[in-house]
C-alpha positions as CSV (number, residue, x, y, z in Angstrom):
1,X,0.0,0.0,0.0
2,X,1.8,3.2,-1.0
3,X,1.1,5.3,1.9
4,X,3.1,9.0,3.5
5,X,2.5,10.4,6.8
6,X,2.0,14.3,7.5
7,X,1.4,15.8,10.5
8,X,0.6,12.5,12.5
9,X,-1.9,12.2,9.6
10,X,-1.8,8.5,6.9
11,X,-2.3,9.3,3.4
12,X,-2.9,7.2,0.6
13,X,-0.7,8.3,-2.7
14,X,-2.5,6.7,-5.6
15,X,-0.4,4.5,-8.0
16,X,-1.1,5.7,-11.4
17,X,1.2,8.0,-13.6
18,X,-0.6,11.1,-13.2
19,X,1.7,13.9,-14.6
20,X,4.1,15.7,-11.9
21,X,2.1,19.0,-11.3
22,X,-1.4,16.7,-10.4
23,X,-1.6,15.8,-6.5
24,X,-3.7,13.6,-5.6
25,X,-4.5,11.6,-1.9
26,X,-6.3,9.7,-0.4
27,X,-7.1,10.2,3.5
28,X,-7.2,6.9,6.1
29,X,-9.1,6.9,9.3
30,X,-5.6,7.2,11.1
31,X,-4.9,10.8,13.5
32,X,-7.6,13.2,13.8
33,X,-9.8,14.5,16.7
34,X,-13.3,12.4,16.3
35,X,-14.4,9.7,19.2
36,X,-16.0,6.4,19.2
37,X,-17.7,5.6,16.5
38,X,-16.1,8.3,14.6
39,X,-12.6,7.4,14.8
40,X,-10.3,9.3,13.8
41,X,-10.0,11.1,11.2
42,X,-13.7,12.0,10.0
43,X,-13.9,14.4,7.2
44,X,-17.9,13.9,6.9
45,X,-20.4,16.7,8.2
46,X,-23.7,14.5,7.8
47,X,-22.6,11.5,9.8
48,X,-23.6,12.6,13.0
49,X,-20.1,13.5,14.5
50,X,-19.3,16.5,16.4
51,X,-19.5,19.6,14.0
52,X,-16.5,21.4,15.8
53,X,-14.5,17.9,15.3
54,X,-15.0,17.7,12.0
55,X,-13.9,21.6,11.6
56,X,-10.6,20.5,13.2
57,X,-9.9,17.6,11.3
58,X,-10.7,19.5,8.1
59,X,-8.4,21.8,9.4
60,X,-5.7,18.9,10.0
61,X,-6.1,18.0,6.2
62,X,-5.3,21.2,4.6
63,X,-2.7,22.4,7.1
64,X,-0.8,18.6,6.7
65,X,-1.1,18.6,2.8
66,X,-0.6,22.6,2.2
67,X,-3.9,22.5,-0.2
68,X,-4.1,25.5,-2.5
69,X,-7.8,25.9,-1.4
70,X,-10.4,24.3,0.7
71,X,-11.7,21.2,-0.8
72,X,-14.8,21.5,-2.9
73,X,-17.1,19.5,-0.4
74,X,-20.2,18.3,-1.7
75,X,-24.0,17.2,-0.7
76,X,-23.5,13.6,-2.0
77,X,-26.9,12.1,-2.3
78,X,-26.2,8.9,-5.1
79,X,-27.1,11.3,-8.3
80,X,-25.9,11.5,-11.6
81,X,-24.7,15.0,-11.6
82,X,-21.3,16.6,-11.7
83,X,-20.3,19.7,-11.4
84,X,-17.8,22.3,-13.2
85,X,-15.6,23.9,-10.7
86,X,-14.2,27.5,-11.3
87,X,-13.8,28.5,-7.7
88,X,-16.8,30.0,-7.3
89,X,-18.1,29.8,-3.6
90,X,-21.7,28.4,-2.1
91,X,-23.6,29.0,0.3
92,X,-23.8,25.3,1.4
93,X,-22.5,22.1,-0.7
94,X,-24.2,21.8,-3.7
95,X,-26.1,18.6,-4.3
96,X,-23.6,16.1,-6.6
97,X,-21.4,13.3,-6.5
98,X,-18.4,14.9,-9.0
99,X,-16.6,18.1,-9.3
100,X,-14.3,19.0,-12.3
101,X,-11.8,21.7,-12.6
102,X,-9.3,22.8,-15.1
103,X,-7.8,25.9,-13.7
104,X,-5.0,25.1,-11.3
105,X,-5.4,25.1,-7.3
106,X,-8.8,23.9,-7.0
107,X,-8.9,20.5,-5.0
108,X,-11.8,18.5,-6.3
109,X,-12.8,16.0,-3.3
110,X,-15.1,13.4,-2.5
111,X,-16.1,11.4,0.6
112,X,-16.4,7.3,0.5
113,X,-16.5,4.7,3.0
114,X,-17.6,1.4,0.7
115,X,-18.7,3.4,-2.5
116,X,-15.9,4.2,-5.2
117,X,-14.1,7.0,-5.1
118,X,-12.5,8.0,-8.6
119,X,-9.9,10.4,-9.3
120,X,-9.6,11.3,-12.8
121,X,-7.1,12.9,-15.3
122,X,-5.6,13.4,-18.5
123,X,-1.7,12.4,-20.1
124,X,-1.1,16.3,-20.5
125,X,-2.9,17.0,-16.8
126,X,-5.3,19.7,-18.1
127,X,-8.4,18.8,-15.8
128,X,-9.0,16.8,-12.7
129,X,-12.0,15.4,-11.5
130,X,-13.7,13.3,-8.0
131,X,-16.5,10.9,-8.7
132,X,-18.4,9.4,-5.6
133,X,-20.1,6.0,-7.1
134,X,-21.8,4.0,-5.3
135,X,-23.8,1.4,-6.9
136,X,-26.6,3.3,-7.4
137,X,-25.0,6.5,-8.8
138,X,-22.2,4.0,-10.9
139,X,-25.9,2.2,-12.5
140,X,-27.5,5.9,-12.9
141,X,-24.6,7.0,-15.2
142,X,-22.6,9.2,-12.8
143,X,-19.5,7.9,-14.0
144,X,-20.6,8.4,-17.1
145,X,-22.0,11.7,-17.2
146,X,-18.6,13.2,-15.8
147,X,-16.6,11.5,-18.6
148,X,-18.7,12.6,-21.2
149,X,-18.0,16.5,-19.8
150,X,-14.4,16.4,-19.4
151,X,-12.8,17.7,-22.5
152,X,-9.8,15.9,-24.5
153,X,-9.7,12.6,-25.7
154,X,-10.8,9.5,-24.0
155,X,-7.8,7.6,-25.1
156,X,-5.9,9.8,-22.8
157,X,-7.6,9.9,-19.7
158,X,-6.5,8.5,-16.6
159,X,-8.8,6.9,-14.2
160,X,-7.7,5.8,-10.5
161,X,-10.3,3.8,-8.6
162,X,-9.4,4.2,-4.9
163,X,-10.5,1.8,-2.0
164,X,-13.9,0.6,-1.8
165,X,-15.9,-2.2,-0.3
166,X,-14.7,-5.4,-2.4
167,X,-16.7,-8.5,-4.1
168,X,-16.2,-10.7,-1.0
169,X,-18.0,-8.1,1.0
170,X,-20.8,-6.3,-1.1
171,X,-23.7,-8.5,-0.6
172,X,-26.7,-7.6,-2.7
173,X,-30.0,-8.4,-4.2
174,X,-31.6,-8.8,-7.2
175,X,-32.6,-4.8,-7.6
176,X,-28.6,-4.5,-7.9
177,X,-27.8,-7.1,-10.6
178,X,-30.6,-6.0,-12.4
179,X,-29.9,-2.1,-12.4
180,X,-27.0,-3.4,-14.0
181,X,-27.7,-6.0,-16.6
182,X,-31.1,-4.2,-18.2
183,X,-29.1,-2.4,-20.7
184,X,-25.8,-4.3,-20.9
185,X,-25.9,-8.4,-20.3
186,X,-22.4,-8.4,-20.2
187,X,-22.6,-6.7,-16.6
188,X,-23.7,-9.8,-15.2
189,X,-19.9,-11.2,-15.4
190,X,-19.2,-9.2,-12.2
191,X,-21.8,-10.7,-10.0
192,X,-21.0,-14.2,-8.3
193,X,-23.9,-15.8,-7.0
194,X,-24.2,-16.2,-3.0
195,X,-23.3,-19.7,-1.9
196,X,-26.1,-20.7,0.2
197,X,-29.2,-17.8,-0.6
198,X,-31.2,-17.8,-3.8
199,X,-31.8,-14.1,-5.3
200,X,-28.6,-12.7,-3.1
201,X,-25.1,-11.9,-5.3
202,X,-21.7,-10.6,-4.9
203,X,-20.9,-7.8,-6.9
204,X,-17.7,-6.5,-7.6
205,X,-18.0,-2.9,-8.0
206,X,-14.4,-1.7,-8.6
207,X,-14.9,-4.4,-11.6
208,X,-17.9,-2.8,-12.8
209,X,-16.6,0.9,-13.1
210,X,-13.5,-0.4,-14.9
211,X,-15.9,-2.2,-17.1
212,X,-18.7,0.9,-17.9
213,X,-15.1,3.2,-18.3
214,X,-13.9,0.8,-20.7
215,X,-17.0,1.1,-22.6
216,X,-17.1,4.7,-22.6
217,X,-13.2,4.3,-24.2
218,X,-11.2,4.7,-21.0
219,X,-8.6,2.2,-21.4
220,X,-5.7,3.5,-18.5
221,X,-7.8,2.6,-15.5
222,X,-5.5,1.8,-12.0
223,X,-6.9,0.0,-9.4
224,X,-5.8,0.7,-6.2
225,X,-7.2,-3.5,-4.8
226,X,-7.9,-1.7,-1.4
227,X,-10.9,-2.8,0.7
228,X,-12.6,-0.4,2.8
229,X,-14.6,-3.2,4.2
230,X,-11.6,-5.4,5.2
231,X,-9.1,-3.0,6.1
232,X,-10.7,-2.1,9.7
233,X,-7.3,0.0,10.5
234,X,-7.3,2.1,7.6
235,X,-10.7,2.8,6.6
236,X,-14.1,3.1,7.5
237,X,-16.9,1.0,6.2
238,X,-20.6,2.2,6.0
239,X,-21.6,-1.5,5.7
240,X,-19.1,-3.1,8.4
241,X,-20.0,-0.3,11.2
242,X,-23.4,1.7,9.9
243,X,-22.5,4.7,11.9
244,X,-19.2,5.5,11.2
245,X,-16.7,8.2,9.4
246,X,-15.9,9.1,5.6
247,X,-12.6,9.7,4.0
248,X,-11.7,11.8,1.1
249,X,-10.3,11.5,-1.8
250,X,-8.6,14.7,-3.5
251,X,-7.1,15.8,-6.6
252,X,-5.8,19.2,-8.0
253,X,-3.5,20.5,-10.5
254,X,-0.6,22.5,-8.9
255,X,0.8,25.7,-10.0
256,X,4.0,25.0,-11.8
C-alpha cells in the first residue's frame, strides 16, 4: 500500500502515472480528533459527528497537505450530476457526487466509506475530476456523465479507482444485478452468485466501473485493490460499522 505520513496524519498516494504538477491523496481513518464511533479522522459533516470535530480535522487536512484551497465538499446524495468547478463559492454544498476543474489550485474531493471514489485525469494533466459512485450512482450513469463532460480525448484519460468495499463483501439483491444487466448483459460477469441464498449476489463494483469506463473508451484505469470493508485499520466501512466516518479522496493541478 503506497502510503506518506504528514502531520501524525496517513495518506494514501495513488499509484497511477498522473503527470508531476497533479496531487492527488487519499485520507485513512488514522490521526484526527473524532471519538468512538467516529474514529479518527472524519472528514464527513452528515454522519452525525461532532460539528466542531469535523472543523478541526478539516483543518488537519489542509494544514498537513498545504492544499491550494479548501476542498470542494459536496451534498452527496447517489445522483448522476457533476459539477464544473471555477472557484466560485456556495452557500452550502451543492447537491452532486463529481466536481471538475481545469484551472490550477482547486482541489476537487469526494467522501467514501464502501462506494468508489475516482480520481480522474488526462496524459497532459489539463483537468482533474472526483467521482463518488456507489452502486446506485455508478448504474444511474454518474460515471458516465462526468466523462462525457471532461474535455480531450478519452484515449488519454486516466482513471484511479481508490479503496472501496470489495466483491467478497458487497452482498446484494436482485434490484442491484438487475440495475446493472437491463441495458448491458455483459454486466452480469461481475456478480458471483451467494453460496447458500437464492436471489442474493456478490458484486464487484471496482470491476464494474472499470468495465462501464472501458465502454465509454477509457482504457488506463488503476486500481488501487484496497478494501474499505476489510481494512478495519485504515478505513471506514458504511456496511461493516453503519454509523461510522468518511474519508476523502482529492485531486488538483498545482501551479508550476
Amino acid at each position: 500500500m503506497p502510503i506518506f505520513h504528514k502531520n501524525d496524519l496517513t495518506f494514501i498516494q495513488p499509484n497511477w502515472p498522473a503527470p508531476a504538477h497533479i496531487k492527488s491523496c487519499v485520507t485513512t481513518r488514522l490521526g484526527g480528533q473524532s471519538q468512538v464511533p467516529y474514529e479518527a479522522f472524519n472528514l464527513a459533516m452528515h454522519v452525525g459527528d461532532d460539528t466542531q470535530t469535523v472543523f478541526q480535522n478539516r483543518g488537519m487536512l489542509q494544514q498537513a497537505l498545504s492544499l491550494p484551497s479548501t476542498p470542494f465538499w459536496l451534498a452527496q446524495e447517489h445522483t448522476d450530476k457533476a459539477i464544473y468547478w471555477e472557484g466560485q463559492s456556495y452557500e452550502s454544498p451543492p447537491v452532486a457526487d463529481a466536481s471538475w476543474a481545469t484551472d490550477s489550485e482547486l482541489v476537487c474531493c469526494v467522501l467514501t466509506a464502501d462506494c468508489l471514489p475516482l480520481l480522474v485525469t488526462n496524459e497532459q494533466g489539463a483537468f482533474v475530476a472526483a467521482i463518488h459512485a456507489g452502486w446506485k450512482g455508478l448504474a444511474d450513469g454518474i460515471v458516465s456523465n462526468t466523462i462525457q463532460a471532461l474535455p480531450g480525448q478519452r484515449k488519454e484519460m486516466l482513471v484511479w479507482v481508490g479503496p472501496a468495499i470489495s466483491q467478497p463483501y458487497f452482498e446484494v439483491g436482485k434490484d442491484v444485478l438487475d440495475a446493472f444487466v437491463k441495458d448491458c448483459a455483459e454486466a452480469a460477469a461481475f456478480f458471483k452468485p451467494h453460496a447458500s441464498m437464492s436471489q442474493k449476489w456478490y458484486a464487484d463494483l471496482p470491476g464494474l466501473a472499470e468495465f462501464k469506463l472501458n465502454q465509454l473508451g477509457i482504457e488506463q484505469v488503476f486500481q488501487s485493490g484496497l478494501c474499505s470493508y476489510r481494512d478495519q485499520e485504515w478505513f471506514y466501512s458504511y456496511r461493516r460499522d453503519q454509523q461510522t466516518g468518511r474519508m476523502a479522496s482529492l485531486i488538483w493541478i498545482e501551479t508550476p
